[in-house]
C-alpha positions in Angstrom: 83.8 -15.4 26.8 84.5 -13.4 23.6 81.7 -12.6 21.4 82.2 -10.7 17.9 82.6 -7.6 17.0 79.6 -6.9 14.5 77.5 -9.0 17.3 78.1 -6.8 20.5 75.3 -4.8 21.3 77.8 -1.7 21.7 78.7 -1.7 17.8 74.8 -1.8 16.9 73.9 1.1 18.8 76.9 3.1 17.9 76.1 2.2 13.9 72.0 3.1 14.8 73.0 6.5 16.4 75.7 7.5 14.0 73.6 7.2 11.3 70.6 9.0 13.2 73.1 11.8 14.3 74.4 12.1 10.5 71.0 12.2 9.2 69.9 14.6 11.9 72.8 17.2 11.6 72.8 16.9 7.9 69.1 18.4 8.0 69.9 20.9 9.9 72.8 21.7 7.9 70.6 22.2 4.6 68.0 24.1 6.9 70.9 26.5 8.2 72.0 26.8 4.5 68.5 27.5 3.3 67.9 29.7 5.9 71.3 31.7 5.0 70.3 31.2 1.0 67.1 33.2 2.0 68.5 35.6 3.9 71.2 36.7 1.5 68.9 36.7 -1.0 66.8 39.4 0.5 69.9 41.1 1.6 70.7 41.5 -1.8 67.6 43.5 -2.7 67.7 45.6 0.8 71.3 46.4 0.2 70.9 48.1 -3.5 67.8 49.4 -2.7 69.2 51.6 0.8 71.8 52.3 -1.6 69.4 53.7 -4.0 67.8 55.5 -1.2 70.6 57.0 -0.4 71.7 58.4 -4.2 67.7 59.3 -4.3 68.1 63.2 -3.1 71.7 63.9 -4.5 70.8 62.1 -7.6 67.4 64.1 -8.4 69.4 67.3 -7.4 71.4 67.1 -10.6 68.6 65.9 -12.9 66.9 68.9 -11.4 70.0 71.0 -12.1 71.3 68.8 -15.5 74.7 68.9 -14.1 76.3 66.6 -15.7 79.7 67.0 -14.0 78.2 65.7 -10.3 76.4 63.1 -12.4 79.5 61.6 -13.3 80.9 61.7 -9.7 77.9 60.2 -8.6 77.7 57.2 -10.3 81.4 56.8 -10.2 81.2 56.8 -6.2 78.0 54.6 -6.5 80.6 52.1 -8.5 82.7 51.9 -5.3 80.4 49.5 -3.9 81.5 45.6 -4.8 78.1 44.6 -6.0 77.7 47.5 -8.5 78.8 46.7 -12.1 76.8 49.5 -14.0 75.3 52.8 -12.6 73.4 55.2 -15.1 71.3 58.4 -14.6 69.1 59.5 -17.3 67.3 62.6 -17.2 63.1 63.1 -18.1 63.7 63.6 -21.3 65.6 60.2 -21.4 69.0 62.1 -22.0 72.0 59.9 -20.6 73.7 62.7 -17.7 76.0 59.6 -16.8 76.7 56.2 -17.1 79.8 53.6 -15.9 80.2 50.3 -15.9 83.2 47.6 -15.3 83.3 43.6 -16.0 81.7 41.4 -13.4 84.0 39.1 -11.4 85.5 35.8 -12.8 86.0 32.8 -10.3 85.2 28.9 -11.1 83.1 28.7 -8.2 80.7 31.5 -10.2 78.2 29.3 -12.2 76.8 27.7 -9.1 76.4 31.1 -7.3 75.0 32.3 -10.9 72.0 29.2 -10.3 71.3 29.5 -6.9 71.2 33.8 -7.2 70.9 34.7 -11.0 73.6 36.5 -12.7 72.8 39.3 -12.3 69.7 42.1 -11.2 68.3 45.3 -12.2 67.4 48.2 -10.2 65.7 51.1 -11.3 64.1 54.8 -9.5 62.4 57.3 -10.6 63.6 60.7 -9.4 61.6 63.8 -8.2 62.1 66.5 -5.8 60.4 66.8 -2.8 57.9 69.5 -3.3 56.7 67.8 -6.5 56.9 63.9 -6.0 54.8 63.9 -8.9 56.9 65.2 -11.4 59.8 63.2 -12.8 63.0 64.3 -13.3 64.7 61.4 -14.4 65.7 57.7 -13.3 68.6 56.1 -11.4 69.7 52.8 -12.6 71.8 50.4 -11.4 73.0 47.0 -12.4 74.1 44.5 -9.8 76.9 41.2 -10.0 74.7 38.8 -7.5 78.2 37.3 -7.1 79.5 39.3 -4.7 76.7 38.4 -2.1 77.1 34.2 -3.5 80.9 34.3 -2.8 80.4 34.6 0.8 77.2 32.3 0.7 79.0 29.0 -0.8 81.8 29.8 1.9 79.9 29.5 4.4 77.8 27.0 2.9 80.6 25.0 2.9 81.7 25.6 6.2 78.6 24.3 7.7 78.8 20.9 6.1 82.4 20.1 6.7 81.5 21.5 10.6 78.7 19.3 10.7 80.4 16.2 9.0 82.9 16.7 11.6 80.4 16.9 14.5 79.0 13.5 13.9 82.2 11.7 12.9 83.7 12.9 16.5 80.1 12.0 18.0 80.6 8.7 16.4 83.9 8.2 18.1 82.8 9.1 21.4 79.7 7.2 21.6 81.8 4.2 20.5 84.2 4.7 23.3 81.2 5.4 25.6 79.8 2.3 24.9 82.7 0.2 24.7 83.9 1.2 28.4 80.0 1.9 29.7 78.6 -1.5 28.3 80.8 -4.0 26.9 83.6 -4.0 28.5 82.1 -4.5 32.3 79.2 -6.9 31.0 82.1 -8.8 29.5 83.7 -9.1 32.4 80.6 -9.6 34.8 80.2 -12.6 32.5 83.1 -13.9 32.6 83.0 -14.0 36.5 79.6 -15.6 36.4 81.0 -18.4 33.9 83.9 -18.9 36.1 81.7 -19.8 38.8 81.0 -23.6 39.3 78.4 -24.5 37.6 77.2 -27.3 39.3 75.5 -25.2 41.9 72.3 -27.0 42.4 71.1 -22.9 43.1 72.3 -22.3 39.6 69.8 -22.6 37.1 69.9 -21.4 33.5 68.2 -18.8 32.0 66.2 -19.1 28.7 68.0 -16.4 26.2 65.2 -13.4 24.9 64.2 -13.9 21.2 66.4 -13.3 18.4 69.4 -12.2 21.1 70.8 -15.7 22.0 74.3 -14.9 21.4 74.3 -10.9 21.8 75.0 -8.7 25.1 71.4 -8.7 25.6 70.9 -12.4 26.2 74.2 -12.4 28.4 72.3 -9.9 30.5 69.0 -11.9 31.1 71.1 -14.4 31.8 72.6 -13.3 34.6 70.1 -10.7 36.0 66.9 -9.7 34.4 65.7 -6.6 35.8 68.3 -5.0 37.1 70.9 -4.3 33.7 67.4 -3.5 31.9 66.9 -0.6 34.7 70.6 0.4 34.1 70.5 0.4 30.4 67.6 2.0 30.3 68.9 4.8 32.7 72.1 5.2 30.8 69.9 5.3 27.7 67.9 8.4 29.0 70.5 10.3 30.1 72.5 10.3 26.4 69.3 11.3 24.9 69.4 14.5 27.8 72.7 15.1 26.3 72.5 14.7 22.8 69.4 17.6 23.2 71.2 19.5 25.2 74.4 19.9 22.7 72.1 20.4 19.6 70.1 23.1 22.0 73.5 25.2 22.7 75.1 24.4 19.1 71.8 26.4 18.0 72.4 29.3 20.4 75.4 29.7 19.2 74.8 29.6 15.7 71.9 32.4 16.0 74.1 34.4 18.3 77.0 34.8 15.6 74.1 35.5 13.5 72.6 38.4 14.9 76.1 39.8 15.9 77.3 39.4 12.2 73.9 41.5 11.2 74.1 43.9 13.8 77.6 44.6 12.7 76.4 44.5 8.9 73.8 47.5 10.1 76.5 49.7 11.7 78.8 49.6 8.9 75.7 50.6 6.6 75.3 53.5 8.9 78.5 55.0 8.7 78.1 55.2 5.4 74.9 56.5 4.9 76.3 59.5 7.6 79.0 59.5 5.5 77.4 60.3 2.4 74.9 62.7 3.7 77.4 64.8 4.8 79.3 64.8 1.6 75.5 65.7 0.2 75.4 68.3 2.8 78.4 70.3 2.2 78.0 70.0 -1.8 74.4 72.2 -1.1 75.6 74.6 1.2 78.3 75.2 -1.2 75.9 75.4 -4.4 73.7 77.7 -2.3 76.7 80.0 -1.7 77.8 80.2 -5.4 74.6 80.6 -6.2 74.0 84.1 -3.9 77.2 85.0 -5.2 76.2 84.7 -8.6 72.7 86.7 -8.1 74.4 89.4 -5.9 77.3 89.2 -8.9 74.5 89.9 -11.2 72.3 92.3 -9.7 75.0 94.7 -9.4 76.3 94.5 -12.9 73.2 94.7 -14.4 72.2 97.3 -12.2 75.1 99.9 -12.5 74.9 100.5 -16.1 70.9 100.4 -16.1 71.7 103.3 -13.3 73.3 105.3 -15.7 70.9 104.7 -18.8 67.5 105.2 -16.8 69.5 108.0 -14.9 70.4 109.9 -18.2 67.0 109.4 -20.1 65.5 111.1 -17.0 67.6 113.5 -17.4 67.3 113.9 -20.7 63.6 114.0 -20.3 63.6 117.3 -18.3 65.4 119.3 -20.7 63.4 121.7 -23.8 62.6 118.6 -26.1 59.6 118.6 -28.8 56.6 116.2 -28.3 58.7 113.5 -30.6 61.4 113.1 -28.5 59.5 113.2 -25.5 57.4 110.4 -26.4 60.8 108.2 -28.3 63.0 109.1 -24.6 59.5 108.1 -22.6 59.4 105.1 -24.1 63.4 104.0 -23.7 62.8 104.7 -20.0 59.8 102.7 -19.8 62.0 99.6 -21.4 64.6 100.3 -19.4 62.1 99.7 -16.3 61.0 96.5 -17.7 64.3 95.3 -17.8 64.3 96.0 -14.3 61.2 94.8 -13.5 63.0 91.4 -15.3 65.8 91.3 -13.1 63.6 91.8 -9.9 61.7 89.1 -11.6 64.6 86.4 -11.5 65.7 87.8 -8.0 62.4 87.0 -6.6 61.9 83.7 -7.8 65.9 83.4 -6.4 63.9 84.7 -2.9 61.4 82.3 -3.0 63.3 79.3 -3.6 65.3 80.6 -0.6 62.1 81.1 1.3 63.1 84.5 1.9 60.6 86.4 0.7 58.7 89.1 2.8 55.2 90.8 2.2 53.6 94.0 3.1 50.2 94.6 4.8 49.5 98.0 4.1 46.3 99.8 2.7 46.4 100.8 -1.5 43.7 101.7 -4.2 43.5 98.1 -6.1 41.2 100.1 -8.8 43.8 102.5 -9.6 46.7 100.0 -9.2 45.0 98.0 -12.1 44.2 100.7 -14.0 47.6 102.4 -14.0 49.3 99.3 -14.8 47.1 98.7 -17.6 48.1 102.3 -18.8 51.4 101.9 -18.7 51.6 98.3 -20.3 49.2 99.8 -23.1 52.4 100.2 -25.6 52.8 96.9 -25.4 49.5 96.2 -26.9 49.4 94.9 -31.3 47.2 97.8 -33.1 44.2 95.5 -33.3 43.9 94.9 -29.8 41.5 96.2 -27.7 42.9 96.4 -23.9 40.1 97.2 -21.3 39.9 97.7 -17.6 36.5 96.4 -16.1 36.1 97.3 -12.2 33.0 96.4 -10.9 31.5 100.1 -9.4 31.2 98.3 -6.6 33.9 97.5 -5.6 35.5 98.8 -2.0 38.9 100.0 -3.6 41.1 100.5 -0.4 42.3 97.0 0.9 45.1 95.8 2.6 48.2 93.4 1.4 50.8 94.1 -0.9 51.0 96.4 -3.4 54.1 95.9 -4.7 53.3 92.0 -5.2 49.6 92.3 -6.3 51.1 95.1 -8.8 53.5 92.1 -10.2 50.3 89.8 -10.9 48.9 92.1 -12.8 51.5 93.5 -14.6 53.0 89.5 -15.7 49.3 88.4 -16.4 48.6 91.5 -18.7 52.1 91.3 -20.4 51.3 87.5 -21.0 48.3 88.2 -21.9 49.6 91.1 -24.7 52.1 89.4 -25.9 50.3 86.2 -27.7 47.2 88.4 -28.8 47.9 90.1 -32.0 44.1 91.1 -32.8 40.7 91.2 -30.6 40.3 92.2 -26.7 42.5 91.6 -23.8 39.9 92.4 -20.6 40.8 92.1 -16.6 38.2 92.4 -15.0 38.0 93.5 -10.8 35.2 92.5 -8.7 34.9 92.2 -5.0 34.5 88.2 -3.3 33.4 87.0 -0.6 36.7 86.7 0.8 38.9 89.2 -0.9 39.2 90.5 -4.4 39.0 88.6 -7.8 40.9 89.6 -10.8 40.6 88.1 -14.3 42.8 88.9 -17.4 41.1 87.3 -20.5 42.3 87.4 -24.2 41.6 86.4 -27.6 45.0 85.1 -28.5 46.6 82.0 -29.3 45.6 79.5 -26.3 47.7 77.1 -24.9 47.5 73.5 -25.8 46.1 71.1 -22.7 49.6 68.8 -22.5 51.2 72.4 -22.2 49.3 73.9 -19.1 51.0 72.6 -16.6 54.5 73.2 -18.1 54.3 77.0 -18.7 53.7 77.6 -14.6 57.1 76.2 -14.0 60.3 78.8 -14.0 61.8 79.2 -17.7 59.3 76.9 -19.5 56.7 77.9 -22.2 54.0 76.0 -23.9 56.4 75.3 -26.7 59.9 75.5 -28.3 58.7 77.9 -30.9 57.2 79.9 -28.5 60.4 82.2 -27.6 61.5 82.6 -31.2 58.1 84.2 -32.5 56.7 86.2 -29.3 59.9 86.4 -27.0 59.8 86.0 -23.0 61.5 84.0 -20.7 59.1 81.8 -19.4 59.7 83.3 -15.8 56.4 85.6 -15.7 54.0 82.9 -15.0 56.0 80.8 -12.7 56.7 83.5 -10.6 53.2 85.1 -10.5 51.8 81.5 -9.2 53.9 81.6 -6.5 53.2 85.6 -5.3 49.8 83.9 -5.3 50.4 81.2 -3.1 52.8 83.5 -0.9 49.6 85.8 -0.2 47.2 82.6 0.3 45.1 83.0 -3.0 44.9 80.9 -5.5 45.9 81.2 -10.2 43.7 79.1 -12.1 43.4 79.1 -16.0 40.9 78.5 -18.4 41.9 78.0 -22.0 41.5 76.3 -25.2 43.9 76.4 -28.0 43.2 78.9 -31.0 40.5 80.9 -29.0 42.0 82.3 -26.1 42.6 82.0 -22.3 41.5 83.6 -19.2 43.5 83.9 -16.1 41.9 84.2 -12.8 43.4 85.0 -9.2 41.6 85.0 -6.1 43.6 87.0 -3.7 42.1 87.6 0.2 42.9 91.2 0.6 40.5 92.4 3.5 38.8 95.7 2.6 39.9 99.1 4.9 37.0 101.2 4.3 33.5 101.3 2.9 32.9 102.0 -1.0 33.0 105.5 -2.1 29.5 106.6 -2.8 29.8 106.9 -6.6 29.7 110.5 -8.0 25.6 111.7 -9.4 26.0 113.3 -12.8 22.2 113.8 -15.0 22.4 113.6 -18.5 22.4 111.2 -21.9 25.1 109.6 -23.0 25.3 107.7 -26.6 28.1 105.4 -27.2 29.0 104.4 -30.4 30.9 101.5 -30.7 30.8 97.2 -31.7 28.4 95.7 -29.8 31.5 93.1 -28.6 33.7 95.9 -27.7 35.7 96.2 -24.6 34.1 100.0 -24.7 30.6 99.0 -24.7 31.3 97.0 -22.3 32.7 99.3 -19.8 30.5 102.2 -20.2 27.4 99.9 -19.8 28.8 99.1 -16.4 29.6 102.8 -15.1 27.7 105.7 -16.7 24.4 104.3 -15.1 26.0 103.9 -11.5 27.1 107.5 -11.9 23.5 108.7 -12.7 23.4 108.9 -16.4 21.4 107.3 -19.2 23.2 105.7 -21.4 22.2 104.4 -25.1 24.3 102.2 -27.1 24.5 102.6 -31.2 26.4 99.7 -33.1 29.5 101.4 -35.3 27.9 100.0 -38.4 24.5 101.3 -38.0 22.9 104.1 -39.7 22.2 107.0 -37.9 19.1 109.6 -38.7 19.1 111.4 -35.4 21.6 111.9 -32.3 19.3 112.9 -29.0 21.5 112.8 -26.0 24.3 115.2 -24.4 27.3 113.8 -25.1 28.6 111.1 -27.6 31.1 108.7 -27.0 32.8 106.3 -29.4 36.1 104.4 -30.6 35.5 104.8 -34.1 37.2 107.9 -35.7 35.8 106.8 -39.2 32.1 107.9 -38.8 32.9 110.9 -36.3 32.5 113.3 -39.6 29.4 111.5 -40.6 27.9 112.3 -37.0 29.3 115.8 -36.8 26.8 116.5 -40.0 24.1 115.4 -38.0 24.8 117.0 -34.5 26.8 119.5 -32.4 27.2 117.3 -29.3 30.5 116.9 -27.6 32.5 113.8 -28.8 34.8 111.8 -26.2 37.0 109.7 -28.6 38.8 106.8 -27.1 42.1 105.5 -29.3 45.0 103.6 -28.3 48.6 104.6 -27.4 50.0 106.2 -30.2 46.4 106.4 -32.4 45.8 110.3 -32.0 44.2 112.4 -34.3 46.6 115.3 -35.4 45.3 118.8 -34.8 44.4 119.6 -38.5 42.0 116.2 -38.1 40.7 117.3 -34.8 39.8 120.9 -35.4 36.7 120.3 -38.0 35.3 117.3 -35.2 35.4 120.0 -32.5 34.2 119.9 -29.3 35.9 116.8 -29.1 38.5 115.5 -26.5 40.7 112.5 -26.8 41.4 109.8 -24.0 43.2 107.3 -24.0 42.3 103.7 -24.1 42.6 101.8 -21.6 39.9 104.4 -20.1 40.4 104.9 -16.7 37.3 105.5 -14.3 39.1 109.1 -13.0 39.8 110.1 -17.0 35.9 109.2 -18.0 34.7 111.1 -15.1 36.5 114.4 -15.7 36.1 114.3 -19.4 32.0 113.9 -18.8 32.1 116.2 -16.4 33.4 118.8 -18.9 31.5 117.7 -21.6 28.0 118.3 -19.9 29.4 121.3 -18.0 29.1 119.7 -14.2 32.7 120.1 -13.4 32.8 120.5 -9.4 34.7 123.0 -7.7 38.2 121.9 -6.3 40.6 123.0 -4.8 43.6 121.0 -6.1 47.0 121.2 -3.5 50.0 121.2 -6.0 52.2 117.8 -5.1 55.1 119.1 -2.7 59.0 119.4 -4.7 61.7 118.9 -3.1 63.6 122.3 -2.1 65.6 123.3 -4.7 67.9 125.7 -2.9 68.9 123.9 -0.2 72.2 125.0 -0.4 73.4 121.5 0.9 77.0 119.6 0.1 76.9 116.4 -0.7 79.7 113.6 -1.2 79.4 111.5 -4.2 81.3 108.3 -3.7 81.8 106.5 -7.4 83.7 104.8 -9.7 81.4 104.6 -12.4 82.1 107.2 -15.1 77.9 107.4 -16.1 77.2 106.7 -12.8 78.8 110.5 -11.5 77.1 111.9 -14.3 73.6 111.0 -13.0 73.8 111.3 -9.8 75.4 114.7 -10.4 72.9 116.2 -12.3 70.3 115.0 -10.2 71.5 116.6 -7.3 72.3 119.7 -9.4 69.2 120.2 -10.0 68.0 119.4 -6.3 69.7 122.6 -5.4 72.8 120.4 -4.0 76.6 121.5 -3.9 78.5 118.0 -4.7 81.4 116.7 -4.0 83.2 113.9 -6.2 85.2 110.7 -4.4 86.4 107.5 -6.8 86.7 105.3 -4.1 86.3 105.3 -0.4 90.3 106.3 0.5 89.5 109.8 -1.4 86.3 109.7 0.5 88.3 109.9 3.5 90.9 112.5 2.1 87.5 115.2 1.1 86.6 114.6 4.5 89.7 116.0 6.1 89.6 118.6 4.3 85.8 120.1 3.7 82.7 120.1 5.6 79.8 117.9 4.2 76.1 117.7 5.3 75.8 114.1 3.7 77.5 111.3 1.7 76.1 109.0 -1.1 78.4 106.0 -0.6 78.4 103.2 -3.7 79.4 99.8 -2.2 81.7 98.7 -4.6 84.5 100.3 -5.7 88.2 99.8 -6.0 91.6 100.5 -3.3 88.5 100.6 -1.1 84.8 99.9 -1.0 82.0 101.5 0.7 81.9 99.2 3.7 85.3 100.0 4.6 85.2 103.6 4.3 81.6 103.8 6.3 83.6 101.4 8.9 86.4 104.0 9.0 84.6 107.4 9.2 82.5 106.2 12.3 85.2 105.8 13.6 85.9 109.3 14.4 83.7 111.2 16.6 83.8 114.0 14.8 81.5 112.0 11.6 78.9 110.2 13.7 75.8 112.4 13.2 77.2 112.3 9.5 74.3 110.8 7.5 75.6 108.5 5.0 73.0 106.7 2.5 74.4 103.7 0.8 74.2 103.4 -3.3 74.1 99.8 -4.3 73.0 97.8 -7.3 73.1 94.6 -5.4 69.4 93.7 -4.6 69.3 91.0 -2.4 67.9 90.8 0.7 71.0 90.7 2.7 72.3 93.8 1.0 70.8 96.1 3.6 71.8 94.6 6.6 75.2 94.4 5.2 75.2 98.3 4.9 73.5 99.1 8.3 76.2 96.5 10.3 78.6 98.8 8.3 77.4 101.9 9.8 75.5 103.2 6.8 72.0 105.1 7.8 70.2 104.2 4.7 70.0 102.2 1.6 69.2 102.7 -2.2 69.1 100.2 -4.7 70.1 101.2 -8.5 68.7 102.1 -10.8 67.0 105.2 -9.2 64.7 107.6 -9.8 64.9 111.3 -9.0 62.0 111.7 -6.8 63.7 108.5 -4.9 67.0 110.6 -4.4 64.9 113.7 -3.4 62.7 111.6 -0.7 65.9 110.5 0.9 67.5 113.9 0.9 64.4 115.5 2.5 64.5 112.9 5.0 68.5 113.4 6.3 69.1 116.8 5.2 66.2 118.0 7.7 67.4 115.5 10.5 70.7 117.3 10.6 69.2 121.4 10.3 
């Protein structure tokens, strides 16, 4: 019995599955594909972005440094990756430090990835440093080719519909096969052997065909048994279904397996290179931080050897038969000389703190007098219409204990600010005791500082303006630096300004008080002052003369006076002192500025008078008082101790420098010391074989052979080691000292120095060794 091929019942169901099983793995082609679309979509984004993470630290380095050279490398190694077409780094002040770019890759296959990804995408970061995420430096941009991410996306795009058109054309095949040897084939034949049998069995009896299956396997079936090929069929049904979910359950498996494996390998590769790359960024920073102590130590001792020699000679210079003139002119080239130094210890601390190397006493010191003598000696610096005034509240508990040194810098860069932009009124600082410390204000009259510019001018080498260093000079450092000797003590700089009328400066430092206040000194008498009622003067003797006792009575300069009743008169107004001396005999205290003396022949008709010297110290207006009412105590003053003169000692001078002999020689000439003279460390050596020393000043760097090497090589005789040897350096830093000491050196001082410095250091040694 042969029934046609389009009406077995194994050619429907093969046609009804295939077409399910295409349907079926055709969705879950697209919804693999979609899946992988979203996925490398978002890898596109997480890719740049670590990327941009990466270059976020290196890149905001070199905007911080403007270096335009690692710029350049930078972005060029930031074009190594496949995606990136364009890489640009553009400073805060939207300056281009570097920029590359190449063409984007061709292929025909790119206006589809172009559709499904975009062409191409942007990515942009600001840059800031760590410390200061706040503050900009700059931005990182890149530019990315999306089709470098598509490429690989249509491939395996692609690969997933020809795999599963593949997978149901073979399932196709085999359930056609299945079928044909499971179903038609033995029905066929159990049909056959049921038509073969006779027929006219009475037993036989035909069986009515099922609906709408009269000439199909089905109806063969029924006919010749009716439940029992509907159990099998139905049985053989179920357990191809088992199957068919069983394969699509492990084809899934597998595809998320390669998945993960693939990402996981993706991760690792990232890795390496973010390792990679942080090493690189490692090894540039160490090496930038060694150039960089280089540099400073490079620095310190150029600058330092010939200020050595000209602060050197000008103190010597200074103790030689000179007139008043030249005393004053030599007095004040030393004093610049100082501030340059004061300058270069400037940039070395800020080099210190940047390091985070710098240190900080706790020792006791007289903040009063600390104020008041740097006030004195910044006084020169002061225009001839300014008015500079020291106001210490009486009281105040002057010994306390921090850091001299450091709270000596915050006054001195507050007060030099503070001088230089005010060319006519008062500059004040004020002293007053807090709750938790001290308080110290420096207020002025000058020129302000505009509200966009206050935050700029605390950061190192900035200034309100551009103009600013071409009409009043500075380098911007002064401010910078004295925020952070604030912060390194635990106080606090804030400012109060407004532009055109003046600023005010005010630090809050906790420096814990050592002793009780002095019990102020009881004077009786009347004191007039005679000076503008807005005066820094008025001011100041308002707040002492009546803790010290007296009466005190204020006169403006401009008004007219009939009668004088007091015992002493006090002004800053040289004008009207002849006027006054008509009407009274009383002892005048005048108060003028540095430089603003009255020559003798205008002195002598004004007498009794004495001249002090603005700023007025407390100590200065006491004793003058004192002598002007006649209560001066009885003291017994101990003259400050010298160092011996004749201490018939021989010392080694060790250096190369020419100016630098000549100062140190005469300084020890006229310490009473017999000195030897050594240009480098092998003549050092040579002297030493041949006379007997008590000490040796050893510079550090010379030529044929430094200081190190010579120190190295004289301890290494036994007949040198109580030999005291102090080393002369103009390098600064803070390693400097340890450097000498591993070298065998007993001591350590810095250039340029001082006299009494040299003298300290000789007392010290030369009496260890008697």
């Amino acid at each position: 019995m042969d029934i046609a091929l389009t009406q077995r019942l194994s050619f429907k169901q093969a046609s009804l599955t295939v077409l399910v099983a295409f349907i079926l793995g055709t969705a879950l082609s697209v919804f693999q594909v979609g899946t992988d679309y979203a996925s490398e979509d978002a890898s596109i984004d997480r890719e740049i972005n670590a990327l941009m993470e990466i270059s976020h630290n290196p890149a905001a380095r070199i905007a911080y440094n403007i270096d335009a050279e690692l710029a350049q490398e930078l972005v060029l190694g930031l074009l190594r990756s496949p995606a990136v077409i364009s890489a640009q780094i553009i400073d805060n002040n939207q300056l281009n430090l570097a920029s590359v770019s190449r063409p984007a890759m061709q292929s025909p296959y790119r206006l589809l990835s172009d559709f499904i990804f975009g062409e191409r995408r942007h990515f942009e970061t600001a840059l800031f440093v760590s410390h200061s995420p706040a503050e900009s430096l700059g931005t990182l941009s890149l530019e990315v080719d999306t089709y470098a991410f598509g490429s690989h996306f249509l491939r395996r795009s692609l690969l997933t519909f020809v795999t599963g058109f593949a997978r149901s054309l073979l399932l196709s095949l085999i359930l056609l096969v299945l079928f044909y040897f499971m179903l038609t084939k033995p029905l066929t034949g159990f049909i056959r052997a049921l038509s073969e049998r006779d027929l006219r069995n009475p037993k036989h009896t035909n069986l009515p065909y099922p609906p709408k299956h009269e000439r199909d396997e089905i109806g063969v079936l029924v006919d010749v048994t009716n439940r029992q090929l509907t159990s099998i069929a139905s049985e053989i049904e179920q357990r191809q279904n088992a199957e068919e979910r069983l394969t699509r359950y492990l084809a899934e498996l597998e595809n998320s397996v390669s998945a993960r494996t693939e990402q996981l390998e993706t991760a690792n590769r990232n890795l390496l290179d973010a390792n990679r790359e942080l090493e690189a960024a490692k090894r540039i920073a160490l090496d930038m931080a060694q150039a960089r102590s280089a540099f400073l130590a490079n620095m310190s001792h150029e600058i330092r050897t010939p200020l050595n020699g000209l602060l050197g000679m000008l103190a010597l210079s200074m103790d030689g038969p000179l007139d008043n003139e030249q005393r004053q002119q030599l007095s004040i080239a030393h004093d610049s000389g100082k501030v340059l130094v004061d300058l270069l210890n400037d940039i070395l601390d800020l080099s210190k703190f940047e390091a985070g190397q710098l240190e900080l006493e706790h020792i006791p010191f007289d903040i009063g007098a600390l104020v008041e003598e740097t006030a004195t000696l910044l006084s020169q610096n002061a225009a001839h219409d300014v008015e500079l005034t020291c106001l210490i509240d009486p009281r105040l508990h002057n010994r306390r204990l921090g850091d001299p040194t450091r709270v000596r810098q915050v006054v001195s860069n507050l007060l030099s600010n503070a001088l230089k932009f005010t060319r006519t009124g008062r500059v004040d600082i004020y002293v007053a005791a807090r709750a938790c410390g001290v308080r110290i204000i420096v207020r002025d009259t000058g020129i302000g500082i505009a509200e966009d510019a206050q935050v700029r001018i605390f950061h190192p080498f900035s200034q309100a303006e551009v103009g600013i260093t071409r009409q009043f000079g500075g380098t911007g450092l002064g401010l910078a630096l004295t925020r952070r000797l604030c912060e390194a003590m635990h106080g606090t700089l804030s400012l109060d300004t407004k532009e055109g009328i003046g600023s005010s400066f005010c630090v809050d430092l906790p420096l814990p008080s050592q002793s009780s206040p002095a019990q102020p000194p009881q004077l009786h008498g009347r004191i007039i002052g005679l000076s503008s009622a807005s005066s820094g003067l008025s001011e100041q003797l308002a707040s002492l003369l009546p803790s010290w006792g007296l009466h005190y009575q204020h006169l403006n300069a401009d008004a007219a006076v009939d009668t004088l009743e007091g015992d002493v008169l006090i002004s800053d107004c040289p004008q009207r002192l002849h006027e006054l001396r008509a009407l009274t005999r009383l002892p005048i205290l005048l108060v003028s500025a540095y430089g603003n003396f009255l020559s003798h022949e205008q002195v002598q008709p004004l007498a009794p008078i004495e001249q002090l010297a603005r700023p007025l110290s407390r100590q200065a207006l006491l004793l003058a008082v004192r002598r002007a009412l006649g209560q001066v105590e009885a003291e017994t003053a101990t003259p400050p101790s010298e160092p011996p003169r004749n201490r018939q000692a021989r010392v080694l001078l060790v250096e190369d420098n020419a100016v630098n002999q000549l100062v140190a020689k005469g300084m020890l000439g006229k310490l009473g010391c017999d000195v030897l003279l050594a240009k480098h460390g092998a003549e050092a050596l040579n002297l030493l074989e041949i006379h007997a020393v008590d000490l040796v000043l050893m510079d550090c760097n010379m030529p044929i052979m430094d200081g190190y090497e010579a120190t190295r090589r004289i301890r290494q005789k036994p007949e040198f080691a109580g030999l005291p040897i102090i080393a002369l350096t103009a390098n600064a830093l803070s390693d400097e000292r340890e450097r000498c000491r591993v070298a065998g050196m007993d001591d350590y001082l810095a250039k340029p120095f001082r006299k009494n410095e040299l003298a300290a250091l000789l007392n010290q040694w030369l009496d260890k060794t008697n």
